[in-house]
C-alpha beads as a LAMMPS data file, in Angstrom:
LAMMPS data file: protein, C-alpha beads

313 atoms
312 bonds

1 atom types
1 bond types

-500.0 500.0 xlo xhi
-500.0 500.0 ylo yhi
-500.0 500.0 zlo zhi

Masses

1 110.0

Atoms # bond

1 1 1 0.000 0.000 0.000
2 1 1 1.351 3.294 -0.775
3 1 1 1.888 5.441 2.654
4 1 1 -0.441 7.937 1.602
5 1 1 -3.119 6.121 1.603
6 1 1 -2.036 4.591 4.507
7 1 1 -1.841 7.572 5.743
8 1 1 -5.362 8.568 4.818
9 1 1 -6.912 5.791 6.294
10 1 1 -5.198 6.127 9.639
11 1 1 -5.851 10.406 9.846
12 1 1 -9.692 9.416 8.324
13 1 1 -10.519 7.124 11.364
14 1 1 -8.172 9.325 13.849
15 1 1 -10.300 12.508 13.364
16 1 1 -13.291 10.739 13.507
17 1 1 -12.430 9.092 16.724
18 1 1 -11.765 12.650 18.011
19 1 1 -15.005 14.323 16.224
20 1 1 -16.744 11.345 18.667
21 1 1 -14.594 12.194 21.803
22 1 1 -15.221 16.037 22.002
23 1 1 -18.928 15.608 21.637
24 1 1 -18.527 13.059 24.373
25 1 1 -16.171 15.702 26.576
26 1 1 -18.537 18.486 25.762
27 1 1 -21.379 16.711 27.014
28 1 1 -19.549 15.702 30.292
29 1 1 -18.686 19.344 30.586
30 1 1 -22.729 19.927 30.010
31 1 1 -23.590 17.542 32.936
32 1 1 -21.187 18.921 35.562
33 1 1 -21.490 22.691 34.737
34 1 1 -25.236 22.021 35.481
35 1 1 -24.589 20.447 39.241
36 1 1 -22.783 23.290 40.018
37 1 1 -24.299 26.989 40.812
38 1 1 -21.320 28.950 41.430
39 1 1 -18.373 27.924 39.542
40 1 1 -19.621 26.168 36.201
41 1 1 -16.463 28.453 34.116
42 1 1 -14.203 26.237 35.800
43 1 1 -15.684 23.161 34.506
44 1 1 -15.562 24.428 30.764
45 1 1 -12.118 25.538 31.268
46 1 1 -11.054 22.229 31.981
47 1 1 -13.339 21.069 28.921
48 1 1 -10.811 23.195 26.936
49 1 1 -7.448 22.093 28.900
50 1 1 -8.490 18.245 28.635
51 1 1 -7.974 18.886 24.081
52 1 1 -5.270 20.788 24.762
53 1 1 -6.748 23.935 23.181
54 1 1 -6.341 26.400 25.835
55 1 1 -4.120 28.657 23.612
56 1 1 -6.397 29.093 20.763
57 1 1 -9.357 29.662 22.544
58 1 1 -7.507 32.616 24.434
59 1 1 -6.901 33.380 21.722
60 1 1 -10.073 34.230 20.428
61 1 1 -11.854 34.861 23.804
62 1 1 -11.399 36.558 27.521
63 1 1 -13.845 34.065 29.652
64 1 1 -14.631 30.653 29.438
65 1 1 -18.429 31.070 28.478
66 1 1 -20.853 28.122 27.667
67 1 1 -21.687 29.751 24.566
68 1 1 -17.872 30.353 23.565
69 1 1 -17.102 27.190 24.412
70 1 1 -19.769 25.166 22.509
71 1 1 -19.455 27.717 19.839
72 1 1 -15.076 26.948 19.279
73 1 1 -15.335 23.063 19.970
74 1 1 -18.352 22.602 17.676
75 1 1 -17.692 24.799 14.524
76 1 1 -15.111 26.916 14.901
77 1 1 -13.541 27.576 11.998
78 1 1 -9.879 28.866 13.409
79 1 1 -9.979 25.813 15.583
80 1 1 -8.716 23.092 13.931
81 1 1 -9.898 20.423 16.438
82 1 1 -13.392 21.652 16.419
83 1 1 -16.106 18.569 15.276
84 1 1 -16.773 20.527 12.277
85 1 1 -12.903 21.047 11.170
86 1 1 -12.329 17.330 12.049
87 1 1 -14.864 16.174 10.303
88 1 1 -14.368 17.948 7.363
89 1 1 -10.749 16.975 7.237
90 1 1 -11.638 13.054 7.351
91 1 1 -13.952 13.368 4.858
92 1 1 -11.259 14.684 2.271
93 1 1 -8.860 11.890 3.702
94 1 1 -11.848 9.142 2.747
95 1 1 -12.222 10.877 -1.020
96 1 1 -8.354 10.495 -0.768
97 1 1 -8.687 6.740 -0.224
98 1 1 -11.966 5.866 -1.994
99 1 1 -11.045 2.903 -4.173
100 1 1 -9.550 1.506 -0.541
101 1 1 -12.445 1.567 1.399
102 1 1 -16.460 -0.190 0.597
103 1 1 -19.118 1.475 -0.431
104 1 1 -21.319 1.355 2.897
105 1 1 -18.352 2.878 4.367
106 1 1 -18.029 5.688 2.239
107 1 1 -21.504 6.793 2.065
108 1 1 -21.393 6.608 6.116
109 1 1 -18.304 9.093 5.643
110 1 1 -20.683 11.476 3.998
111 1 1 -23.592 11.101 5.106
112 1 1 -22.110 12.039 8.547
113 1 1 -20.268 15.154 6.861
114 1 1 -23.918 16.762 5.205
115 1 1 -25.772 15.780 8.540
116 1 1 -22.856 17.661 10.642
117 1 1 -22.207 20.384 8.537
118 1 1 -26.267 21.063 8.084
119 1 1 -26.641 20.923 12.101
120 1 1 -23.598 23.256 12.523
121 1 1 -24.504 25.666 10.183
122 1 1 -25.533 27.735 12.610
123 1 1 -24.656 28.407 16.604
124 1 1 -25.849 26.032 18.579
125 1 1 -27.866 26.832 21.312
126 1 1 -27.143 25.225 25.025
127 1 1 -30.782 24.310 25.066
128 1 1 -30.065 22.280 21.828
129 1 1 -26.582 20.681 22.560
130 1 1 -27.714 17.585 24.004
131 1 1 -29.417 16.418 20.674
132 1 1 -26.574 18.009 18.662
133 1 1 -24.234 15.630 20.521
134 1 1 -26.512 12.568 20.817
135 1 1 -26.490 13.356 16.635
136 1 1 -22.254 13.202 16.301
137 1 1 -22.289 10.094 18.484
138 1 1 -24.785 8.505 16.257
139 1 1 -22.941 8.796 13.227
140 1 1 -19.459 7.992 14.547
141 1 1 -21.453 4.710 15.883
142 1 1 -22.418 4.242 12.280
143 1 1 -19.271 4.863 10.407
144 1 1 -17.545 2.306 12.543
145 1 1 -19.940 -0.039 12.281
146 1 1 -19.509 0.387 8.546
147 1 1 -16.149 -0.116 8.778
148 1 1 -16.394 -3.293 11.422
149 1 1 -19.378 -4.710 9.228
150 1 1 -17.955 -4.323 5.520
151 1 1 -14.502 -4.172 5.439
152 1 1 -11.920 -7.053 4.692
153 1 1 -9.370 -7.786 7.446
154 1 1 -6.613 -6.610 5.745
155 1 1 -4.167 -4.115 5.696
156 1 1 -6.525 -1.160 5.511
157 1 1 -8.819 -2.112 8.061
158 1 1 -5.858 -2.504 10.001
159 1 1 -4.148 1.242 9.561
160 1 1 -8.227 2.101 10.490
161 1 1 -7.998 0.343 13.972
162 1 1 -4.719 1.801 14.399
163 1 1 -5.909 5.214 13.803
164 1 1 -8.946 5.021 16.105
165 1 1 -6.876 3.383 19.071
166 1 1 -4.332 5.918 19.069
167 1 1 -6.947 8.753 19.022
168 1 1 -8.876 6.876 21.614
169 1 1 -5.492 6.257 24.023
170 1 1 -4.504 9.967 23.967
171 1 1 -8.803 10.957 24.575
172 1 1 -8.789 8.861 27.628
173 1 1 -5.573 9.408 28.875
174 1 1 -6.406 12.968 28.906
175 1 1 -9.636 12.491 30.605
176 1 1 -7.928 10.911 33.528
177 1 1 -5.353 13.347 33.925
178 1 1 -7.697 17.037 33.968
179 1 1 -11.006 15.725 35.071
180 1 1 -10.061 13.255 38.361
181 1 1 -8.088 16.329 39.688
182 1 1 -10.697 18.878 38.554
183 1 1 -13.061 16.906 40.802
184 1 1 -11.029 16.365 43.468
185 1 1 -11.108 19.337 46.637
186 1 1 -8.303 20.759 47.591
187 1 1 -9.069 19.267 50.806
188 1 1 -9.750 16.099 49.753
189 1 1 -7.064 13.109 50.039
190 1 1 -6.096 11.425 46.468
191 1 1 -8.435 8.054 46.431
192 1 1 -11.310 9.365 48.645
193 1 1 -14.675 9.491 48.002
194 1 1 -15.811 12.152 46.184
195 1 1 -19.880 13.418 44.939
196 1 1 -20.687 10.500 42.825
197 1 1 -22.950 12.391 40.443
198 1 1 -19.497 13.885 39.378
199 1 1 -17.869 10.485 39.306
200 1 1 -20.461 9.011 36.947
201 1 1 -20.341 11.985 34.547
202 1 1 -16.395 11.023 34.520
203 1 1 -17.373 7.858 33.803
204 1 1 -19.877 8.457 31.262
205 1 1 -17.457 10.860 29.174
206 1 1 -16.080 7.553 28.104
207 1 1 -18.804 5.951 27.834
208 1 1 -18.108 3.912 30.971
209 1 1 -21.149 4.180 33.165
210 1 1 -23.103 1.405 33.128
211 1 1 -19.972 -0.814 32.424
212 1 1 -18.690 0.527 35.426
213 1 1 -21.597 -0.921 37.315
214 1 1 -21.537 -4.070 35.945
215 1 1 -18.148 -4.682 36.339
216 1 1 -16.421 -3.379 39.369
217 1 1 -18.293 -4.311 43.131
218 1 1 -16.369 -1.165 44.211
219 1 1 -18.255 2.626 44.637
220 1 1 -17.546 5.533 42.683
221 1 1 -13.834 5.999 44.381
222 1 1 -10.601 7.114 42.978
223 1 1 -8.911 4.144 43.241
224 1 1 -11.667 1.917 41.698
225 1 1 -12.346 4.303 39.010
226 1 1 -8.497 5.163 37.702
227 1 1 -8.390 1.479 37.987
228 1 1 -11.016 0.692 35.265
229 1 1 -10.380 3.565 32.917
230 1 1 -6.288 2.231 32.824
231 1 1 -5.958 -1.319 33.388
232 1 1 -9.382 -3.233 32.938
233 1 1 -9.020 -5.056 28.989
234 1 1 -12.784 -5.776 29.311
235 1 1 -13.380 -1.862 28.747
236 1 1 -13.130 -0.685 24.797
237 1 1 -11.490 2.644 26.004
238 1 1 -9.199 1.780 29.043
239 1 1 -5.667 2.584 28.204
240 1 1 -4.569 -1.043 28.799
241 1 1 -7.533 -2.175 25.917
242 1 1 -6.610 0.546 23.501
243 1 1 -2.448 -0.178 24.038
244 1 1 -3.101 -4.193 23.135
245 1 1 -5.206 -2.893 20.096
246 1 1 -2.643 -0.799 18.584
247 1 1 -0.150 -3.977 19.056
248 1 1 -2.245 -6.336 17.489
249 1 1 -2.951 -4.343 14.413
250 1 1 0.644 -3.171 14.200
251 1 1 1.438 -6.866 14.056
252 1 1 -1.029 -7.886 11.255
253 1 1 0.807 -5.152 9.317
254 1 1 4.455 -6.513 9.997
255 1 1 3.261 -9.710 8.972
256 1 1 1.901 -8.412 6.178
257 1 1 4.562 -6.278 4.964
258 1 1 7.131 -8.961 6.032
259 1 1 9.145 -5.996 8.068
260 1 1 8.944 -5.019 11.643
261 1 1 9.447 -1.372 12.473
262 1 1 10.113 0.874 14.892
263 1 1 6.738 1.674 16.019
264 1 1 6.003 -1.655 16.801
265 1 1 8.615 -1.894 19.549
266 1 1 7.372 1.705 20.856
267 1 1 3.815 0.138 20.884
268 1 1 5.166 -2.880 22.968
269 1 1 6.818 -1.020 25.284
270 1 1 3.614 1.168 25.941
271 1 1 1.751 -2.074 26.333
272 1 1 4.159 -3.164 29.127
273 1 1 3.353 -0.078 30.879
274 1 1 0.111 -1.132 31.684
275 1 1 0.992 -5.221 32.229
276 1 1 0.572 -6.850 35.668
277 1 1 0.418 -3.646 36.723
278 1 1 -1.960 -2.739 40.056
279 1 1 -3.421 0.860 40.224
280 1 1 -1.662 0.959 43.865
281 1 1 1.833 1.414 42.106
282 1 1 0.635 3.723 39.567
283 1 1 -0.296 6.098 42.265
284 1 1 2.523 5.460 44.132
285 1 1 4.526 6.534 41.030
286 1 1 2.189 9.825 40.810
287 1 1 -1.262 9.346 38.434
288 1 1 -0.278 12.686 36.750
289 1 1 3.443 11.858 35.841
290 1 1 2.357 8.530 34.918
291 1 1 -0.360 9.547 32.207
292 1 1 1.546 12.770 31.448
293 1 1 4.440 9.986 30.078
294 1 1 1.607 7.712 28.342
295 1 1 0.745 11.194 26.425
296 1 1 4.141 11.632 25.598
297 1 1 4.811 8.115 24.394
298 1 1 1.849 7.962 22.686
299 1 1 2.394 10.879 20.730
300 1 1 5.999 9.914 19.803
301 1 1 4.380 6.317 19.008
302 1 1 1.924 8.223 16.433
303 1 1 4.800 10.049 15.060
304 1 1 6.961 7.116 14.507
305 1 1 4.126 5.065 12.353
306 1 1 3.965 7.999 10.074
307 1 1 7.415 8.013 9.641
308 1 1 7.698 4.283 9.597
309 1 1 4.733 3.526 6.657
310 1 1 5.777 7.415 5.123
311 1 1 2.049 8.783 5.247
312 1 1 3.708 12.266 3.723
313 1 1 4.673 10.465 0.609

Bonds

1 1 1 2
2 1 2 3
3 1 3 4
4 1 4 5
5 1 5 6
6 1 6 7
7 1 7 8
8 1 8 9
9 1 9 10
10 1 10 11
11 1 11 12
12 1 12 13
13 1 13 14
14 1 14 15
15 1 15 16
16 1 16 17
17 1 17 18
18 1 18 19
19 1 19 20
20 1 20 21
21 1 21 22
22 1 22 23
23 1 23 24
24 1 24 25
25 1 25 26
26 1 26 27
27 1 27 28
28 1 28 29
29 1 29 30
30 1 30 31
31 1 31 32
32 1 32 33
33 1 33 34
34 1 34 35
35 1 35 36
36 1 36 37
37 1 37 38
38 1 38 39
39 1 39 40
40 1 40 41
41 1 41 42
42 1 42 43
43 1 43 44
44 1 44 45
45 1 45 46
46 1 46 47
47 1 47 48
48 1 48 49
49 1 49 50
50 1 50 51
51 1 51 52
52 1 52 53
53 1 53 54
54 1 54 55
55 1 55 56
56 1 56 57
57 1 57 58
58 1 58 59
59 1 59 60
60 1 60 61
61 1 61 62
62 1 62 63
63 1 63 64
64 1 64 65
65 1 65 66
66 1 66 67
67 1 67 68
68 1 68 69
69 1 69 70
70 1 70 71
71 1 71 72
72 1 72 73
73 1 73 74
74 1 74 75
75 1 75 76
76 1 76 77
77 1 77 78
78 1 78 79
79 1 79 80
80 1 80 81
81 1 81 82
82 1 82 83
83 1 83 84
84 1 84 85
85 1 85 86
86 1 86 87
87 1 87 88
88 1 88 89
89 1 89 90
90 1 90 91
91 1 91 92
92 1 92 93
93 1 93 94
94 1 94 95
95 1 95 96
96 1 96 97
97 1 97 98
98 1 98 99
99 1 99 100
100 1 100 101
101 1 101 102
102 1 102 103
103 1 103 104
104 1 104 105
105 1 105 106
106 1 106 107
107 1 107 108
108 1 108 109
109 1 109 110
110 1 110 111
111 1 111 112
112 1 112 113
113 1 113 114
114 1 114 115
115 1 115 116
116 1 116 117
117 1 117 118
118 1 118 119
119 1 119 120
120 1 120 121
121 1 121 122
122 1 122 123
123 1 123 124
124 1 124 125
125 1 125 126
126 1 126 127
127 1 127 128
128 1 128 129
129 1 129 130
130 1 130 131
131 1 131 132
132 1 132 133
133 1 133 134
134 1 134 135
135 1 135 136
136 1 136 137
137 1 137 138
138 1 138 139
139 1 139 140
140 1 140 141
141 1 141 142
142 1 142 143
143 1 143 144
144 1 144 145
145 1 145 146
146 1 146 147
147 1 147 148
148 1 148 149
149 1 149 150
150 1 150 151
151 1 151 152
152 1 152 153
153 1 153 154
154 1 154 155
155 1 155 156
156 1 156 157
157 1 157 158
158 1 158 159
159 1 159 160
160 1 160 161
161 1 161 162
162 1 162 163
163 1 163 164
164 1 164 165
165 1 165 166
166 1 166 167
167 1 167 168
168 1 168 169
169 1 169 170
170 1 170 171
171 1 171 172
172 1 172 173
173 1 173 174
174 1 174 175
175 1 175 176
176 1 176 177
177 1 177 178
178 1 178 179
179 1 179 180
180 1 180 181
181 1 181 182
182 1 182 183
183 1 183 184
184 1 184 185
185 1 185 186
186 1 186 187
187 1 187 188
188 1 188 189
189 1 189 190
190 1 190 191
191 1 191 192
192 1 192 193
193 1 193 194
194 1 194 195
195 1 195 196
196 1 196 197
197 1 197 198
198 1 198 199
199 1 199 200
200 1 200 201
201 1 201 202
202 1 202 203
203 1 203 204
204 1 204 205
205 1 205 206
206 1 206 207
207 1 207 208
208 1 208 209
209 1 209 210
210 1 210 211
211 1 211 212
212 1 212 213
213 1 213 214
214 1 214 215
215 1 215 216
216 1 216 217
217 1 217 218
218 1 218 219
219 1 219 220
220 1 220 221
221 1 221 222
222 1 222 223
223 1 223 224
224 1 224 225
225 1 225 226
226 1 226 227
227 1 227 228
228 1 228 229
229 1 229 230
230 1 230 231
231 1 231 232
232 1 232 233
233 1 233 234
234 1 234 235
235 1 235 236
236 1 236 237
237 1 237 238
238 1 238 239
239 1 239 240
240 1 240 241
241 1 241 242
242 1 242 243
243 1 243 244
244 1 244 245
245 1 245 246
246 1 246 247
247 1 247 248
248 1 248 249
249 1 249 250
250 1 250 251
251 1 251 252
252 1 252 253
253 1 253 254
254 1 254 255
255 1 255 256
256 1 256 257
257 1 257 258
258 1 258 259
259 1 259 260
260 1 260 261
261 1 261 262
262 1 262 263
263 1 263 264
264 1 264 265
265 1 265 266
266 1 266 267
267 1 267 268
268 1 268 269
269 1 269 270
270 1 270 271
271 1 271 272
272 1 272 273
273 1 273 274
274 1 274 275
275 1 275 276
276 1 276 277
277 1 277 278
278 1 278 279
279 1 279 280
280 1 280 281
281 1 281 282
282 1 282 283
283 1 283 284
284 1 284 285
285 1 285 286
286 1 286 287
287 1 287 288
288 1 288 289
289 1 289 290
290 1 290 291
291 1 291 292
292 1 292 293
293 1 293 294
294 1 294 295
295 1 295 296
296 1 296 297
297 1 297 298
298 1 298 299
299 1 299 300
300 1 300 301
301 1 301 302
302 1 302 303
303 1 303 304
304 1 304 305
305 1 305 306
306 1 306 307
307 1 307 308
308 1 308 309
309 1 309 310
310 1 310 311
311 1 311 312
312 1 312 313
């Protein structure tokens, strides 16, 4: 496969992924803003600081406004991580690799680009954000069920997963490291209990709720939550679930290709980061120094499969 449309698969299914996890940040942002009377700036700021798009959006504007905020992560033009912009940008990567991908696929592609870019047309109101967001999660739902449904299991479905699990590792990662501090008191010790209406919203920004409850006998704690989000595999967006996926697909591909690069021993390293691992040590070694280095090796890890497969080409 040539690396650029390599390339266009992976950056297709990559902005998706992240189309999918501001909507699901935004709403999060929604739910706890709402529980609290006094201080709901601070929970949009963090909105912002969790996609790392503080600077442009101070850019543009002096407070941290609900409407500002909604209006620069939705449709934004100048913001280049806004749903719109991302969306927009994964649709010209899928007419970049059309003859690679199936029909059903393709027409989910743009069917989710006219029903996004009609619904964004104009500001959205607050009043109007949960359907707006409920709308992007929809379609994401359908492109990758497209994509899981239609595709063969070869080497483009396999840049696709790699895409989506990188996207998704850095999303979750970030989660963990703004929002379990931004809901924990200054008073409060690391690993206490904590309101668990804010808990669950943590939980549901990842769409980890109910899964939560099924799964762990524990309450909404610290502990028991960081726990889940990193190092349960049964969970489609811990870190430790996302890490194996990237492995696996990187490995499909050095079979393929008959050549194993560097990215796949960056991606088994990362994976060993998370392996026999219990949450105790993790927050013995710090929870913010040890996510702030999965965000750094992740990036260099996305960095290094460009380079390795030559996406620029």
């Amino acid at each position: 496969m040539l690396g650029k449309t390599a390339g266009g698969l992976y950056w297709m299914f990559r902005f998706l992924e992240r189309a999918e996890n501001t909507a699901r940040l935004l709403e999060a942002g929604f739910r706890i803003a709402l529980t609290r009377s006094t201080d709901a700036e601070s929970e949009w700021r963090s909105v912002i600081i969790t996609l790392a798009a503080q600077q442009g959006f101070e850019a543009k504007y002096d407070t941290y406004d609900s409407t500002h905020v909604i209006n620069y992560l939705l449709r934004d033009a100048d913001n280049p991580s806004s749903i719109l912009s991302v969306v927009n940008a994964a649709r010209d990567n899928a007419r970049l690799v059309r003859t690679a991908l199936t029909s059903e696929v393709w027409m989910s592609v743009n069917e989710t680009w006219m029903q996004l870019t009609q619904i964004l047309k104009h500001q959205v109101r607050e009043v109007d954000l949960p359907d707006v967001l409920a709308t992007i999660r929809q379609q994401a739902a359908l492109v990758r069920g497209a994509l899981n449904g239609t595709m063969l299991r070869t080497d483009v479905y396999r840049f696709c997963q790699v895409g989506i699990h990188i996207e998704r590792i850095d999303n979750t990662a970030r989660i963990i490291d703004v929002k379990y501090y931004s809901l924990l008191p200054a008073t409060s010790i690391v690993g206490g209990r904590l309101d668990n209406v804010q808990w669950e919203t943590l939980l549901r920004s990842v769409s980890a709720h109910r899964s939560f409850r099924w799964a762990v006998e524990d309450g909404y704690t610290g502990p028991a939550i960081a726990n889940f989000l990193i190092l349960d595999s049964r969970l489609p967006r811990s870190l430790i679930f996302c890490s194996k996926e990237i492995v696996s697909n990187l490995a499909f591909i050095e079979q393929a290709y008959g050549e194993r690069a560097t990215c796949h021993d960056m991606a088994d390293k990362l994976l060993q980061r998370f392996s026999n691992r219990e949450i105790s040590t993790i927050f013995e070694e710090g929870l913010h120094e040890f996510i702030s280095s999965v965000l750094g090796d992740t990036a260099n890890l996305g960095y290094q499969i460009e380079k390795d497969y030559r996406f620029n080409i």
